[in-house]
Z-matrix of the N, CA and C atoms (Angstrom, degrees):
N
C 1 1.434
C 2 1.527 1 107.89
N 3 1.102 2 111.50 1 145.09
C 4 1.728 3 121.04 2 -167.88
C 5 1.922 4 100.96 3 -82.31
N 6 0.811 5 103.59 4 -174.26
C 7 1.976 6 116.03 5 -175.49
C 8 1.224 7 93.29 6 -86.78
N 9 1.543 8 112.31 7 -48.16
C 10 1.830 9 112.29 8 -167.36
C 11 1.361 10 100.64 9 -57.87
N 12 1.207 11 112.21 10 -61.89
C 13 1.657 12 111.80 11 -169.06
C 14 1.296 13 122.54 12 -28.44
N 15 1.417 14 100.57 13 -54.57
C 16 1.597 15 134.52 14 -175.31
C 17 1.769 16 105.27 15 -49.16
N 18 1.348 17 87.71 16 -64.62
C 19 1.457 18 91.60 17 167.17
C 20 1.303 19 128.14 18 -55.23
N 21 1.577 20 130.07 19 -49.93
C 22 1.317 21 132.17 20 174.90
C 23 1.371 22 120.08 21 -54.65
N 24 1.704 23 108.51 22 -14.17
C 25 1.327 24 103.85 23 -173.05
C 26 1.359 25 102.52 24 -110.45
N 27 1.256 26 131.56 25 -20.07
C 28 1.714 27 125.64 26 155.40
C 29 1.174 28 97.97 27 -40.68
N 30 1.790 29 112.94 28 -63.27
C 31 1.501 30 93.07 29 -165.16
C 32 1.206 31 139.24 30 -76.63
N 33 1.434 32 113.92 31 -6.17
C 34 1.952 33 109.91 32 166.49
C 35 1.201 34 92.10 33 -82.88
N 36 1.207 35 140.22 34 -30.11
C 37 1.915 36 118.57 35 178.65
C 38 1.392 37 123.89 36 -78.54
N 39 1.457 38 131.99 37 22.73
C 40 1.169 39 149.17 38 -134.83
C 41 1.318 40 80.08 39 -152.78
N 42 1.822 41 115.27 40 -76.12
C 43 1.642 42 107.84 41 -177.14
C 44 1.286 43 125.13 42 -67.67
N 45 1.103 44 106.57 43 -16.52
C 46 1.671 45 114.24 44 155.47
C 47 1.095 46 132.83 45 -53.08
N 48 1.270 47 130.56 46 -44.95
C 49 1.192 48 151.05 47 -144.48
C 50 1.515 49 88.31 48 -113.73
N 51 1.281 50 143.21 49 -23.58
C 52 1.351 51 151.93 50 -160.10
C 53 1.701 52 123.37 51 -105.13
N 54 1.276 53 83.01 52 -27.32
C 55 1.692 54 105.58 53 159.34
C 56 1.487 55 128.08 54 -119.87
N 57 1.122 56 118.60 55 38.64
C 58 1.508 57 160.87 56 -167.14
C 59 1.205 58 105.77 57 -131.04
N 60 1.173 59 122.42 58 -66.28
C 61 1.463 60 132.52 59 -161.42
C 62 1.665 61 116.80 60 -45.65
N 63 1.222 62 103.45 61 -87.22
C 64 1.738 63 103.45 62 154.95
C 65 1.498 64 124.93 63 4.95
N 66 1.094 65 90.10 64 -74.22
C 67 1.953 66 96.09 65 177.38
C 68 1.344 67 122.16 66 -90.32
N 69 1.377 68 118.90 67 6.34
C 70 1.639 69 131.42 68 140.59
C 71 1.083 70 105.80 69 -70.32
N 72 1.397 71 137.50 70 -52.47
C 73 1.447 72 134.96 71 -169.71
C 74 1.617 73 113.76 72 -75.81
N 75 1.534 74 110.27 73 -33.90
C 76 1.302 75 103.78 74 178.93
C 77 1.783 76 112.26 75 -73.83
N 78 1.849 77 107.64 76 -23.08
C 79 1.781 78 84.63 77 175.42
C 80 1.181 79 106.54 78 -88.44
N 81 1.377 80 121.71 79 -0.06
C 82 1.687 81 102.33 80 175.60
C 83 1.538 82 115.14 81 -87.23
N 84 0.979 83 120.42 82 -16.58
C 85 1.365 84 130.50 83 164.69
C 86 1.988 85 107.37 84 -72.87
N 87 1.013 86 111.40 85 -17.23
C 88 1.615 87 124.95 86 -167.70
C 89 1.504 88 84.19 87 -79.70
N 90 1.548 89 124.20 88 -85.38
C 91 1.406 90 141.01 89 -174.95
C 92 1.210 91 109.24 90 -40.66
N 93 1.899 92 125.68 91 -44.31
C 94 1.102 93 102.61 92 -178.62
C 95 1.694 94 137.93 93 -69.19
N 96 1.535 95 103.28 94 -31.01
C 97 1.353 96 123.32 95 135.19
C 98 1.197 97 135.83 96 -18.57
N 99 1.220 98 102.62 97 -50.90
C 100 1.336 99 117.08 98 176.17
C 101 1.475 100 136.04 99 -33.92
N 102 2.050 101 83.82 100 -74.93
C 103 1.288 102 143.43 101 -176.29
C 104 1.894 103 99.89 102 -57.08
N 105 1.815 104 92.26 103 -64.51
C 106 1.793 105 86.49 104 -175.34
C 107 2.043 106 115.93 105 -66.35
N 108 1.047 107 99.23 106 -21.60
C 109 1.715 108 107.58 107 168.70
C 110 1.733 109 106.47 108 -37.72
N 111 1.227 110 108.83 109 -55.84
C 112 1.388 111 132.66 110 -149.01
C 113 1.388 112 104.65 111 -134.03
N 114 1.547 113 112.50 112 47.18
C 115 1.655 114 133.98 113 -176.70
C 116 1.828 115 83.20 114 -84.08
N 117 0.984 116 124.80 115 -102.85
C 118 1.506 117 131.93 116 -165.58
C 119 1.716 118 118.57 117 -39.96
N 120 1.637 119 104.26 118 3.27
C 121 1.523 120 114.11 119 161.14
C 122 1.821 121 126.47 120 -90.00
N 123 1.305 122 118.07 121 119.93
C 124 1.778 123 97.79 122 171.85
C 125 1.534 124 105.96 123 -115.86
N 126 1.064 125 110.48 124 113.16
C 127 1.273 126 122.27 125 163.91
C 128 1.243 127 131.98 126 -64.56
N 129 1.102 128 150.06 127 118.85
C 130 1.467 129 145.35 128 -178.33
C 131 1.498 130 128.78 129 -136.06
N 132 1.301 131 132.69 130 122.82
C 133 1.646 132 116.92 131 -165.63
C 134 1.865 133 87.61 132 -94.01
N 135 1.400 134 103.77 133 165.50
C 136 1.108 135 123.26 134 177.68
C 137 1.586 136 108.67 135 -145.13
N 138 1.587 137 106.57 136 149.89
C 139 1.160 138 111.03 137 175.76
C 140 1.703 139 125.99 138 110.18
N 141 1.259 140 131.81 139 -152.80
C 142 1.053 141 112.21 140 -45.51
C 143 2.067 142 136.87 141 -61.57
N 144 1.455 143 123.47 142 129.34
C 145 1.242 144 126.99 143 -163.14
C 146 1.562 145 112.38 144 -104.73
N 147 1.016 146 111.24 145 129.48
C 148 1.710 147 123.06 146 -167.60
C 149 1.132 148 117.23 147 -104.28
N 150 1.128 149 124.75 148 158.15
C 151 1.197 150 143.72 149 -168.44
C 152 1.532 151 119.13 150 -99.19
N 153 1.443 152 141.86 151 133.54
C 154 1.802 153 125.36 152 -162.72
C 155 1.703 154 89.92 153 -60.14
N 156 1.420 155 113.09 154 124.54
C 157 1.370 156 141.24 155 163.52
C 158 1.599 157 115.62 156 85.46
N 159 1.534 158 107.29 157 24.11
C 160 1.363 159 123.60 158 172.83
C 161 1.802 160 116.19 159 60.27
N 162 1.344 161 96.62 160 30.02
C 163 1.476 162 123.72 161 179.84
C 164 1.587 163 111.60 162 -57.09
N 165 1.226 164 109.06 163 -27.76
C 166 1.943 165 113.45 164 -164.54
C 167 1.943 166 75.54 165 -160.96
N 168 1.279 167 94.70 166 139.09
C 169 1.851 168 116.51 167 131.54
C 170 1.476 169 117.08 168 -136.96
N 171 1.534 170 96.04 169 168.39
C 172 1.404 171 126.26 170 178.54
C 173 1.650 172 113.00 171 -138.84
N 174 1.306 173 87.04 172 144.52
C 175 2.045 174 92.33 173 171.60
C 176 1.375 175 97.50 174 -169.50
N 177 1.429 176 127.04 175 168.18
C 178 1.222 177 142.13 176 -176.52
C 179 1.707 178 116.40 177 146.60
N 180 1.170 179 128.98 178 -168.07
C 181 1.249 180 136.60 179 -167.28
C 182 1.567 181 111.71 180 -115.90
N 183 1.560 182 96.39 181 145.36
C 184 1.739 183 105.13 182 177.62
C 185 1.734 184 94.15 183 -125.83
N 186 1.605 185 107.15 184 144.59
C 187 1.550 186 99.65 185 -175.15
C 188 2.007 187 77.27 186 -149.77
N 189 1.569 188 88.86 187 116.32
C 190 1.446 189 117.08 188 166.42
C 191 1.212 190 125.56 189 -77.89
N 192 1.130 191 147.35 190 97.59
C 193 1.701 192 147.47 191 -179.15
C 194 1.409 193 121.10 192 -93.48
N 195 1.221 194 146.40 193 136.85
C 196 1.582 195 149.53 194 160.74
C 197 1.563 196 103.56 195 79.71
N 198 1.253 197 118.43 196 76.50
C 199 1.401 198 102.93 197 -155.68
C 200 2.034 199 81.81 198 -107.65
N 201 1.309 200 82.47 199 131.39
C 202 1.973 201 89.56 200 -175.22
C 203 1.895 202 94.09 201 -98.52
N 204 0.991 203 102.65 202 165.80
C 205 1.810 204 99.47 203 -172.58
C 206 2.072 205 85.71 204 -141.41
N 207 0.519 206 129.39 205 23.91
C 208 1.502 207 146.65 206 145.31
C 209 1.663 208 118.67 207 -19.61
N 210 0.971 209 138.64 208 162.74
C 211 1.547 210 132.39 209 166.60
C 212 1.401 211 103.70 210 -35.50
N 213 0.780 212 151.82 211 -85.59
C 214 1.308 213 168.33 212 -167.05
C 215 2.118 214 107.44 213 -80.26
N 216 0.939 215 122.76 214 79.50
C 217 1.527 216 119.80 215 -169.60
C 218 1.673 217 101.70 216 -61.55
N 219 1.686 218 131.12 217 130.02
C 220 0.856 219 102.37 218 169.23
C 221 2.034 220 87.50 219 -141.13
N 222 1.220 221 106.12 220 -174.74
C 223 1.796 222 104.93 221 -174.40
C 224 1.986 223 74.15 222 -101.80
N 225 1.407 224 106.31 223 150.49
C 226 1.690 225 117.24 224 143.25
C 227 0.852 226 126.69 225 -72.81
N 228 1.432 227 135.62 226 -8.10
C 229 1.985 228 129.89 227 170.40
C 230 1.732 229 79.89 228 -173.82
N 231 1.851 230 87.64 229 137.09
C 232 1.648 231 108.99 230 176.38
C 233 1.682 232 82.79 231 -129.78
N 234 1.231 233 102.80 232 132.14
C 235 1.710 234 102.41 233 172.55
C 236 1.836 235 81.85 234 -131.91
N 237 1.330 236 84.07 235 143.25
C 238 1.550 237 110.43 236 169.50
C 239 1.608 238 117.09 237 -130.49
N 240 1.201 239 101.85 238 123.07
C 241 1.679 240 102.74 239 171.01
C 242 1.513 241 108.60 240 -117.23
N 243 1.494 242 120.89 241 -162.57
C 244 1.753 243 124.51 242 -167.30
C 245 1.295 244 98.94 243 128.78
N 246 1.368 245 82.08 244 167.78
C 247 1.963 246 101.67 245 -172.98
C 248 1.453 247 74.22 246 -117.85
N 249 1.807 248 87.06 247 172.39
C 250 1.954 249 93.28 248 173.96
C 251 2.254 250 78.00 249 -150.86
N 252 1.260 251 94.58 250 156.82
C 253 1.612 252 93.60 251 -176.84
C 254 2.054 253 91.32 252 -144.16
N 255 1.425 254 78.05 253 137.58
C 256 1.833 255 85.26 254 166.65
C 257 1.320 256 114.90 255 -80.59
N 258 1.011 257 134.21 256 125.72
C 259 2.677 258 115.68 257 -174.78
C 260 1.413 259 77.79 258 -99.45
N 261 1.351 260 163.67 259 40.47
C 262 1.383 261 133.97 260 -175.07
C 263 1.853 262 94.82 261 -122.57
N 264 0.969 263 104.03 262 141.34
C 265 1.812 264 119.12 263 159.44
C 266 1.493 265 118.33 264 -62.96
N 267 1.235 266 124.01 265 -35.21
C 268 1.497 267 127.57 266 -149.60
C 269 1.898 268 91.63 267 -97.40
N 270 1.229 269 91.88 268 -168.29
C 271 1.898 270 101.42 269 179.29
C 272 1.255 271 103.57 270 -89.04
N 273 1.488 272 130.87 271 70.20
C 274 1.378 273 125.11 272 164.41
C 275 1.370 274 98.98 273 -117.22
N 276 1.527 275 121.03 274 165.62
C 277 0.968 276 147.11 275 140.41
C 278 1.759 277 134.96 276 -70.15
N 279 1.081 278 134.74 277 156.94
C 280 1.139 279 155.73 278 162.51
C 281 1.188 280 114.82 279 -103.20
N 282 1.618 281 122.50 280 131.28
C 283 1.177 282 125.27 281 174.27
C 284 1.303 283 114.88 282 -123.85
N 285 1.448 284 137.26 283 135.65
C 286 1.484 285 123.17 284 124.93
C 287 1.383 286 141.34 285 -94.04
N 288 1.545 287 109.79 286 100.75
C 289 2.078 288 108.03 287 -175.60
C 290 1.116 289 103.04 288 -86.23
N 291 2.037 290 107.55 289 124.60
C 292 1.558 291 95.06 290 164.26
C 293 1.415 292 76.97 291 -109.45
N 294 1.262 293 100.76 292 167.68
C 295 1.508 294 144.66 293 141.91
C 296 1.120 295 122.97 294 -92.72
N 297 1.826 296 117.03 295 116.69
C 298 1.420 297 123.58 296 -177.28
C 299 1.404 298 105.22 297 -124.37
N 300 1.461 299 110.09 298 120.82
C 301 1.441 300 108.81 299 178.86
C 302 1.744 301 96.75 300 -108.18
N 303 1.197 302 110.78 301 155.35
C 304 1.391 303 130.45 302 -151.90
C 305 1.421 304 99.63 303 -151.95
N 306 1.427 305 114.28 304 148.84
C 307 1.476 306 127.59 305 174.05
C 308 1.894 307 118.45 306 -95.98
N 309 1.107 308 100.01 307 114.90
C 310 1.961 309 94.04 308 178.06
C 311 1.851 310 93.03 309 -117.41
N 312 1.126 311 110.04 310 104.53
C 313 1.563 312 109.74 311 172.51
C 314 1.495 313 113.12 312 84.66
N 315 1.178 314 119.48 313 -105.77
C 316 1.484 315 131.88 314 176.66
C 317 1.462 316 122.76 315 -120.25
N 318 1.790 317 100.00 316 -13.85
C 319 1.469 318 115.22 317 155.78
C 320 1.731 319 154.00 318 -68.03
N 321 1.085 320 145.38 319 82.26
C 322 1.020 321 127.26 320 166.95
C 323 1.501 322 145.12 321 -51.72
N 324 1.244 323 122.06 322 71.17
C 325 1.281 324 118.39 323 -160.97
C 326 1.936 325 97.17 324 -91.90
N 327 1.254 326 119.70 325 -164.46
C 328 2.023 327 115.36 326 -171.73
C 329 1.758 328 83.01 327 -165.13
N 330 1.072 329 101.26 328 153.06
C 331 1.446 330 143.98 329 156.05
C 332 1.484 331 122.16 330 -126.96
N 333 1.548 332 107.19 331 152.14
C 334 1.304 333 115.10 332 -161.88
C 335 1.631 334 89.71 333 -118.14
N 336 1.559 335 103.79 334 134.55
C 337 1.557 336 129.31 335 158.19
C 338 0.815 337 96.11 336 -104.88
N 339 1.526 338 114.25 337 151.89
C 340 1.374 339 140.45 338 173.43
C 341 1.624 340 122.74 339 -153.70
N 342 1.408 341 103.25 340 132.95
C 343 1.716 342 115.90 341 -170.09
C 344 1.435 343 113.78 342 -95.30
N 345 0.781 344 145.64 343 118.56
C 346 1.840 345 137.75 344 173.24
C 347 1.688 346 114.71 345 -106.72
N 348 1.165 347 93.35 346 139.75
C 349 1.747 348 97.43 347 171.94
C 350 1.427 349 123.62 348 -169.37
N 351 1.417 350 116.87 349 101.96
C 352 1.452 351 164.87 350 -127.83
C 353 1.553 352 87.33 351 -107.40
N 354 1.391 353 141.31 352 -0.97
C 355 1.471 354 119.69 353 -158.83
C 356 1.593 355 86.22 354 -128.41
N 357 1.210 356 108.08 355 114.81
C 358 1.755 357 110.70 356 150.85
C 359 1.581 358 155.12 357 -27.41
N 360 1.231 359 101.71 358 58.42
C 361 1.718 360 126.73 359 -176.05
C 362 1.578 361 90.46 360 78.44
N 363 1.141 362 113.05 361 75.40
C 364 1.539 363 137.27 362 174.72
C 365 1.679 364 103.12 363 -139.46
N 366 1.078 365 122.02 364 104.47
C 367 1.582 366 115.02 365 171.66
C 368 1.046 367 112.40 366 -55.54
N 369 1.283 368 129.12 367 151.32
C 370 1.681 369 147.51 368 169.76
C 371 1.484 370 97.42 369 -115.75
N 372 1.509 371 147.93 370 108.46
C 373 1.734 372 154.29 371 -179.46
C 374 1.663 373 75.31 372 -79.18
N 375 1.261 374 95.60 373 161.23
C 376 1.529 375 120.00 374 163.30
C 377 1.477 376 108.89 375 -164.67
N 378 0.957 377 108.18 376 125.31
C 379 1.786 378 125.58 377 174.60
C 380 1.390 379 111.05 378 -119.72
N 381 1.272 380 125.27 379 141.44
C 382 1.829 381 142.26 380 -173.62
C 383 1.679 382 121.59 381 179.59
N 384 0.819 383 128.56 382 139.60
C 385 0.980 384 130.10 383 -144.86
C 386 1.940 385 104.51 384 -140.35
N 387 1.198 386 136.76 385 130.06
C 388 1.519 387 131.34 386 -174.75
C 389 1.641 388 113.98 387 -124.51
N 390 1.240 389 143.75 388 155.94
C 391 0.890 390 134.95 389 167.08
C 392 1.996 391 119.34 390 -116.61
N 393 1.057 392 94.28 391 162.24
C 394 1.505 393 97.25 392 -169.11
C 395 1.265 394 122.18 393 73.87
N 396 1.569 395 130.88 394 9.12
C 397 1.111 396 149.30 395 -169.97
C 398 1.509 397 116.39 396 -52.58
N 399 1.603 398 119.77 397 101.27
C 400 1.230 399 138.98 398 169.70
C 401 1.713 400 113.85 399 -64.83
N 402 1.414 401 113.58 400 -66.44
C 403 1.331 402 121.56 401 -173.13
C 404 1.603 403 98.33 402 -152.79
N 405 1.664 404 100.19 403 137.14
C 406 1.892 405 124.94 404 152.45
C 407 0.738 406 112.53 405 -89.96
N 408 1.390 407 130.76 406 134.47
C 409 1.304 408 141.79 407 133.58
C 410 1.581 409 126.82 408 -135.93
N 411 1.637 410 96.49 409 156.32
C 412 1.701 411 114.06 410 -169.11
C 413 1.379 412 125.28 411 -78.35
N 414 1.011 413 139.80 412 141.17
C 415 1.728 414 119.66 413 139.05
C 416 1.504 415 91.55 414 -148.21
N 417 1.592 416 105.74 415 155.59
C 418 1.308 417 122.32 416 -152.32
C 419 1.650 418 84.98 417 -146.31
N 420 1.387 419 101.82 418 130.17
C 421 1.416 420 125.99 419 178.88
C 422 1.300 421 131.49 420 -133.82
N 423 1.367 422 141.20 421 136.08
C 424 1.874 423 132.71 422 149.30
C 425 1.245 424 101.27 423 -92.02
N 426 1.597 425 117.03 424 141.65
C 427 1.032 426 132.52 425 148.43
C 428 1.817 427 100.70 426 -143.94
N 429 1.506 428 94.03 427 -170.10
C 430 1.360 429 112.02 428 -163.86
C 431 1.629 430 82.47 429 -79.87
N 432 1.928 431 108.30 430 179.99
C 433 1.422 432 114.60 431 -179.63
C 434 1.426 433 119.07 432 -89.03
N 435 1.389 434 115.31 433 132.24
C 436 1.551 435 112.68 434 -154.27
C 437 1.895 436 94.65 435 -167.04
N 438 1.114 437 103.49 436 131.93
C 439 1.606 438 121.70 437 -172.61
C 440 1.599 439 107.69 438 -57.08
N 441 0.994 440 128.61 439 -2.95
C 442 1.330 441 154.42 440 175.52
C 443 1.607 442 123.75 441 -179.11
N 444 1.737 443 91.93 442 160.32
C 445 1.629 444 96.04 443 -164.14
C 446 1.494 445 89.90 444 -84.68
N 447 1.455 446 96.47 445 163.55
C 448 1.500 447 115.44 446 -171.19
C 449 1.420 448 123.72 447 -101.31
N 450 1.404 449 137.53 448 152.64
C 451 1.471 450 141.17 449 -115.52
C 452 1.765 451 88.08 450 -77.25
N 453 1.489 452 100.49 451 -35.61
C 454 1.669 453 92.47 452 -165.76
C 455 1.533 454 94.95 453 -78.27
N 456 1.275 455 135.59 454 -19.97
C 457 1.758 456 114.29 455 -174.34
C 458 1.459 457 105.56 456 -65.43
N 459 1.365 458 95.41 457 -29.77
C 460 2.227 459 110.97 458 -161.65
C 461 1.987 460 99.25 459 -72.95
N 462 1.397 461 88.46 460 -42.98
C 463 1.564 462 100.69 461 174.58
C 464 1.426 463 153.71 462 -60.75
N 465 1.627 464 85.05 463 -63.07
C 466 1.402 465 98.47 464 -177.43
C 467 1.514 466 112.90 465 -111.29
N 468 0.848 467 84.34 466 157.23
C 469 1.837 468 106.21 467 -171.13
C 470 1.579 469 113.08 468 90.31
N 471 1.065 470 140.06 469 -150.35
C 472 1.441 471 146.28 470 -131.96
C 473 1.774 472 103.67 471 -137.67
N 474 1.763 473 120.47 472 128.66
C 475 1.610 474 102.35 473 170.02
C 476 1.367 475 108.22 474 -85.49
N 477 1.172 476 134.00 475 174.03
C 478 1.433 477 144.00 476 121.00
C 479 1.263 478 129.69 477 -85.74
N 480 1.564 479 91.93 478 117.57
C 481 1.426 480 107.17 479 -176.37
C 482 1.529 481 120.75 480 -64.98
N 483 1.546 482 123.94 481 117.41
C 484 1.432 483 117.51 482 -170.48
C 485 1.439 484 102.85 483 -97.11
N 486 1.243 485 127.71 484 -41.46
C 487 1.719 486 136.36 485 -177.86
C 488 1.320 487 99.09 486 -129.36
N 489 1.404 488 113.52 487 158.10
C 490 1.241 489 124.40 488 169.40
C 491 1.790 490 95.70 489 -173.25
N 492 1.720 491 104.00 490 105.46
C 493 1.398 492 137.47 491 -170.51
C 494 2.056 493 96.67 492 -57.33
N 495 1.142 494 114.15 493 113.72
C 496 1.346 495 120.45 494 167.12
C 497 1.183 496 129.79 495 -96.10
């Protein structure tokens, strides 16, 4: 390759790179914006979490806001969204149980939400949102169709922890 070449081609990659620039700088200035808007937010995706024999999943995002670190650390609003899908043919259900423990006073006591979805690799979205939020957690189940999940889905086996307030 000759010197000229060499040179001609620094210089369209030079003017390239030079009229580029600008709108590199303007989205990083975009994001950083962004970012400080939504400084006291943490966003986090979770998932995807299965069910024993990959009967039901779930995955989606939890985004923690106002998080006080206080005697008791808790977030001021945990909103969680996700799809949850049944994979099975037969009459089962899909579940997602969280468990949300929450602060009232000096107590942590939790309640259980729960998602159902009866339709065959058909997403079910679910959006909800808690306040005073100590700790999330998952468990993901099939069972048959039933107005609630049953003592052993709530019970037995293991949660996944989705938040846990520091």
């Amino acid at each position: 390759m000759t010197t000229s070449r060499i040179l001609t081609g620094l210089a369209l990659a030079t003017a390239a790179a030079l009229a580029f620039a600008p709108a590199a700088q303007a989205a990083t200035v975009t994001a950083t914006a962004t970012s400080d808007a939504t400084s006291d937010a943490a966003t986090t995706t979770w998932g995807p979490y299965y069910a024993p024999g990959k009967a039901a999943k779930t995955f989606g995002t939890l985004t923690a806001t106002g998080e006080d670190h206080a005697d008791l650390p808790t977030a001021d609003t945990v909103r969680i969204t996700g799809k949850l899908y049944d994979q099975t043919r037969r009459s089962s259900c899909g579940w997602a149980v969280f468990r949300i423990t929450y602060r009232v006073g000096n107590n942590l006591p939790h309640r259980l939400h729960s998602v159902r979805d009866c339709t065959y690799r058909d997403a079910k979205l679910y959006r909800f949102s808690y306040r005073d939020v100590y700790q999330v957690e998952l468990k993901v189940c099939s069972e048959g169709k039933a107005p609630r999940p049953s003592l052993v889905c709530q019970y037995a086996g293991t949660w996944k922890t989705l938040y846990l307030s520091k």
